[in-house]
DRENDO-214429 format. One record per residue (C-alpha): x, z, y; residue in one letter. Coordinates in steps of 0.25 Angstrom, whole numbers, plus 5000, padded with zeros to 4 digits. Layout:
N
XZYa/...
// end
This chain:
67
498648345005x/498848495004x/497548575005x/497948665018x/497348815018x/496548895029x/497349015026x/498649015036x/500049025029x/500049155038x/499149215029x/499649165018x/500749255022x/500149385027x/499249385017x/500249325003x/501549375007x/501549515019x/500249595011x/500849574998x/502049625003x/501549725008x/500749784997x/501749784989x/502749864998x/501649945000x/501549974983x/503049984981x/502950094991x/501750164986x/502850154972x/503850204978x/503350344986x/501750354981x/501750474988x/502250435002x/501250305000x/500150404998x/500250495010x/500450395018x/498950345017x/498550475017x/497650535027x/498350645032x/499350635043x/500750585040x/501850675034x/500850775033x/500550825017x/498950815015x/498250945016x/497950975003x/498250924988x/498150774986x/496950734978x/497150704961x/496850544965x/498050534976x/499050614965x/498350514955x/498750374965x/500150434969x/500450454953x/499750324950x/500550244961x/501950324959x/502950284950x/
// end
């Protein structure tokens, strides 16, 4: 007899299957338009530049990150 698991197959699912996925269009994403991905996080408001220069680290990430 098969040993039956405590975990549902649902989780299985959500957990194996959607987050992976999503991470990785999340990554192809960040690939594809660093830029867009950054200042989308950020915290000033939406389609709004920053109010001042970027710091050295978030030129550093976006050069790191982009192709």
């Amino acid at each position: 007899m098969a040993p039956k698991s405590a975990i549902p197959m649902f989780y299985y699912a959500l957990f194996g299957i959607y987050e992976p996925l999503l991470t990785v269009t999340g990554f192809i994403g960040a690939l594809i338009d660093p830029k867009t991905t950054h200042d989308g996080q950020a915290p000033w408001p939406l389609g709004m530049p920053p109010q001042e220069e970027l710091p050295l680290a978030t030129h550093v990430t976006i050069l790191q990150v982009g192709p």
